[in-house]
C-alpha positions in Angstrom: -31.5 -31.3 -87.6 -29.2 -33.7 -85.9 -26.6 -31.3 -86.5 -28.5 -28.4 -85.0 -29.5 -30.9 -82.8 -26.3 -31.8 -81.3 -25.0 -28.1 -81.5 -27.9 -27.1 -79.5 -26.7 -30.0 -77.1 -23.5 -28.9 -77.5 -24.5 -25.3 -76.6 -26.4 -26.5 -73.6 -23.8 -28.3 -71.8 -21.6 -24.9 -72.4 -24.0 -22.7 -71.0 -24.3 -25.3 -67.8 -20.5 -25.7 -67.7 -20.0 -21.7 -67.4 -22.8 -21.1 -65.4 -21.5 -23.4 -62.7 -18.2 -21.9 -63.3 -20.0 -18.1 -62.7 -21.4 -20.5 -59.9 -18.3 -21.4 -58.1 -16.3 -17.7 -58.9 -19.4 -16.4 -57.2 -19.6 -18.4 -54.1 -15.1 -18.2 -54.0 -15.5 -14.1 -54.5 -18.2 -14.1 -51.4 -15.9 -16.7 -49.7 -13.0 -14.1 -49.9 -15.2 -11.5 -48.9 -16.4 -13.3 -45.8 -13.1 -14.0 -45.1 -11.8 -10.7 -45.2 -14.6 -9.2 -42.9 -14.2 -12.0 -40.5 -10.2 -11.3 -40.3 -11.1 -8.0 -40.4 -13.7 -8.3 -37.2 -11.2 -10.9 -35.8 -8.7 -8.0 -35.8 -11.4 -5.4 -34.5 -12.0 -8.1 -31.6 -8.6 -8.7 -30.4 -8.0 -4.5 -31.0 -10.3 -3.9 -28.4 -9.6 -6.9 -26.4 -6.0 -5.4 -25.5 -7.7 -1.9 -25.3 -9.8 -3.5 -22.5 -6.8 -5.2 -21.0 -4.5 -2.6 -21.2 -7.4 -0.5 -19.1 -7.8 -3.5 -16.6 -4.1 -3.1 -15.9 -4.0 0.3 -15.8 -7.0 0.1 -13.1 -5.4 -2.5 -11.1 -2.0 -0.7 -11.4 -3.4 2.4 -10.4 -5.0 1.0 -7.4 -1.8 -0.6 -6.6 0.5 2.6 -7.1 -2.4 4.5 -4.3 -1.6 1.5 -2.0 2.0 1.7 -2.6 2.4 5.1 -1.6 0.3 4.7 1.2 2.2 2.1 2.4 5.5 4.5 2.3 3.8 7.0 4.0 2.5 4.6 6.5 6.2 3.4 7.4 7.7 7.2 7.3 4.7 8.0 9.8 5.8 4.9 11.7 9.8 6.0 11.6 8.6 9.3 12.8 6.0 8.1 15.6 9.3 5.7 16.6 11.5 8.4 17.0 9.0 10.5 19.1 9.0 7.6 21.1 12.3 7.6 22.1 12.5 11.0 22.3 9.8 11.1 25.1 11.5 8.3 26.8 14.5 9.5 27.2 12.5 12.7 28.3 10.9 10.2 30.9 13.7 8.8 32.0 15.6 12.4 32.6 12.3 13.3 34.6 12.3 10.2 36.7 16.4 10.9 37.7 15.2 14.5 38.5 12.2 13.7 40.6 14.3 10.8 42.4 17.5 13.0 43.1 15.0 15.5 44.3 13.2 13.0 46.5 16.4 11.8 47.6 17.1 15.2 49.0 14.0 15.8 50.6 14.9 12.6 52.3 18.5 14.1 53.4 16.8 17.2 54.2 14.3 15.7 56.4 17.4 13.2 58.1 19.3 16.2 58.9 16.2 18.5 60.3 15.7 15.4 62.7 19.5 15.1 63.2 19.1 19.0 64.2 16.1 18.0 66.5 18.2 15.8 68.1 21.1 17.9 68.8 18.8 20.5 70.1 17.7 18.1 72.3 21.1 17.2 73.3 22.2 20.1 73.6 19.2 21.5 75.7 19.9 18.7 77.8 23.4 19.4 78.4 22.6 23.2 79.1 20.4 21.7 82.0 22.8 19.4 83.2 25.5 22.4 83.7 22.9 24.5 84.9 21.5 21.9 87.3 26.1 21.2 88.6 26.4 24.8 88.9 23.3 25.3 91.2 24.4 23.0 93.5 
């Protein structure tokens, strides 16, 4: 029996042995599998971490291309509205020469209607004075 015995031990320590072996295959085959889906979901999670990125910049970019071309339409509005400006300066300008040259000659032309007066005058009183020597 000793020798059944001690096979029997023998046999035990076997079985043990290889079912902490099936043990520790088992738990490093689920340790690879965890591994792989947390690498895997580690991938998925930085996947869709660009993809919400790359929609954050295209928001902000987008925002900033609307203000961009606002902004160039602002300053070709502004170029315009400048050159009106001048225009009507200038325009001014040419209608404040015209309305002083005309006001200039309304002045002349009121100088030489009392310039008239006064010859009139003159002259009336010379025509008296002759008539006034040649009555006498």
């Amino acid at each position: 029996m000793n020798e059944k015995g001690s096979v029997a031990m023998e046999t035990e320590p076997k079985g043990l042995e290889a079912s902490l072996e099936h043990l520790i295959d088992l738990h490093h085959h689920k340790s690879l599998v965890l591994a792989h889906h947390t690498d895997k979901a580690k991938k998925d999670a930085i996947r869709k971490a660009e993809h919400v990125s790359d929609l954050l910049v295209e928001a902000v970019n987008g925002g900033v291309q609307d203000s961009f071309i606002n902004q160039k339409r602002i300053e070709l509005e502004i170029r315009t509205l400048a050159t009106t400006i001048t225009r009507f300066m200038k325009q001014t300008d040419q209608w404040l020469a015209a309305t002083h040259a005309l006001n200039t000659a309304l002045k002349e032309i009121g100088d030489f209607e009392n310039w008239m007066k006064i010859m009139e005058y003159d002259c009336k009183s010379i025509t008296t004075a002759i008539q006034n020597i040649h009555q006498e």
